[in-house]
C-alpha positions in Angstrom: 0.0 0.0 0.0 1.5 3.6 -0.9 1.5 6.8 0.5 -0.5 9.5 -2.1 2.1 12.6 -2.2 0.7 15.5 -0.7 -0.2 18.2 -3.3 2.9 20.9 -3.7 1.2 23.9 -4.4 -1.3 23.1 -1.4 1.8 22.5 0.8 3.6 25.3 -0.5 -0.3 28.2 0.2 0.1 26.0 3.8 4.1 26.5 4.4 4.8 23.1 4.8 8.2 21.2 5.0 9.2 20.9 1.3 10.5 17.8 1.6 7.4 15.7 3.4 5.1 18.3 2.9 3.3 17.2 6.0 5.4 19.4 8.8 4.6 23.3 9.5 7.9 24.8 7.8 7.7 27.8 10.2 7.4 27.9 14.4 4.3 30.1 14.6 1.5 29.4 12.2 0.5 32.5 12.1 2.2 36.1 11.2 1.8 37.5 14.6 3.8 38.8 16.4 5.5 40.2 13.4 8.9 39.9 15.5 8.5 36.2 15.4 6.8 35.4 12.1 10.3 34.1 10.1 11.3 31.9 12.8 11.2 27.9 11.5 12.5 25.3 13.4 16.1 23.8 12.9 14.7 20.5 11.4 11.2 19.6 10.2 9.9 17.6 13.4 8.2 15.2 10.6 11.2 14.1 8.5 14.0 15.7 9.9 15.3 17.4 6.8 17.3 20.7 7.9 15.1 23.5 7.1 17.3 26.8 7.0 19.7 25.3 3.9 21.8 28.3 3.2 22.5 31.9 4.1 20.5 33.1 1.1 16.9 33.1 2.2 14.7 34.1 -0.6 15.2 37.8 -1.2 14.8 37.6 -4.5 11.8 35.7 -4.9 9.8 38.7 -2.2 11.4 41.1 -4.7 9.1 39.1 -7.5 6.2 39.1 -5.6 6.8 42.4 -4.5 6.6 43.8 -8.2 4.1 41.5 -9.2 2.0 42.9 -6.9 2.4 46.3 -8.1 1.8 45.0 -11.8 -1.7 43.2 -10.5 -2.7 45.8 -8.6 -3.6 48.0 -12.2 -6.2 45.4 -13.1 -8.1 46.4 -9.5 -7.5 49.8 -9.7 -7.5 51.2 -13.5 -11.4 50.4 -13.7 -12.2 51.4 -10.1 -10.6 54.8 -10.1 -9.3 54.9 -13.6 -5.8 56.5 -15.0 -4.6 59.4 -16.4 -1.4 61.2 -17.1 -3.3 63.8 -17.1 -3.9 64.6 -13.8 -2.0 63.0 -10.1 -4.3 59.1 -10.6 -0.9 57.6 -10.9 0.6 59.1 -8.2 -2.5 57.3 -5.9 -1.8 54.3 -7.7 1.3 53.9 -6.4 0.7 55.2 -3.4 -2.2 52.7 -3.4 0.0 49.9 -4.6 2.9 50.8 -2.1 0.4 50.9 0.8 -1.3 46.7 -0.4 2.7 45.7 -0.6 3.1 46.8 2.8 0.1 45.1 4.0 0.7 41.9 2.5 5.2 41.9 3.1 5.2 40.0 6.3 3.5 37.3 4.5 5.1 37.5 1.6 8.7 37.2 3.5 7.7 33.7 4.4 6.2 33.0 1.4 9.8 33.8 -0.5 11.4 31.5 1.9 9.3 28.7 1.6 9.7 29.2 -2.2 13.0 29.1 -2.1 13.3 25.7 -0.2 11.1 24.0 -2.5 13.1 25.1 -5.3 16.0 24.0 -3.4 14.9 20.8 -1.7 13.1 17.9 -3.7 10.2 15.7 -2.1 11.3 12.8 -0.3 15.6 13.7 0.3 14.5 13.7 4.8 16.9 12.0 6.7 13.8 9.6 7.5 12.9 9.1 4.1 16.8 7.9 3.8 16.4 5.7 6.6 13.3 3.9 5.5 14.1 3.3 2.4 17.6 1.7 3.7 15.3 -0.3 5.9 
């Protein structure tokens, strides 16, 4: 009897270990307290696999979701308020924009990180998946 493999784009929207998919990837669940909200465990209690892999953790991809944002935000906001270079509507736009990026940073901070493992880490390489399948 096998194990179905959890879903990766669910485990990725529920910040779950990237390489069992089944272990929270981060200490508190939630974003608050904003102090604590990066914090993730040394190891995923699940499968063990070490969950901070290198130094580098994900700045690039919140600088993607950062801009995408800003990009996303026109199709929202051109046929609400409309745009003009005519007057200051694109100055409110990105004021607008700027305003929903900082709303939405502290979760897109853990989002990039959790990107970044699964890009990094494949599904199955735990130390327990090792060991079982030595067994």
């Amino acid at each position: 009897m096998s194990v179905q493999k959890p879903s990766l784009i669910l485990s990725m929207l529920r910040m779950k270990c990237p390489s069992c998919r089944k272990g929270d990837a981060f200490v508190n669940k939630q974003i608050f307290p904003l102090g604590e909200c990066l914090k993730m465990p040394d190891r995923c209690p699940v499968c063990a696999q070490k969950m901070e892999v290198e130094s580098y953790r994900g700045q690039g991809m919140n600088y993607i979701l950062t801009m995408l944002t800003f990009f996303l935000n026109i199709f929202w906001y051109w046929p609400i308020f409309g745009m003009s270079y005519k007057d200051n509507s694109i100055f409110y736009f990105a004021g607008t924009s700027a305003f929903v990026v900082i709303l939405l940073q502290p979760y897109y901070m853990r989002m990039s990180r959790i990107l970044y493992l699964y890009f990094l880490i494949k599904y199955g390489s735990g130390p327990k998946f090792k060991e079982q399948a030595n067994q």
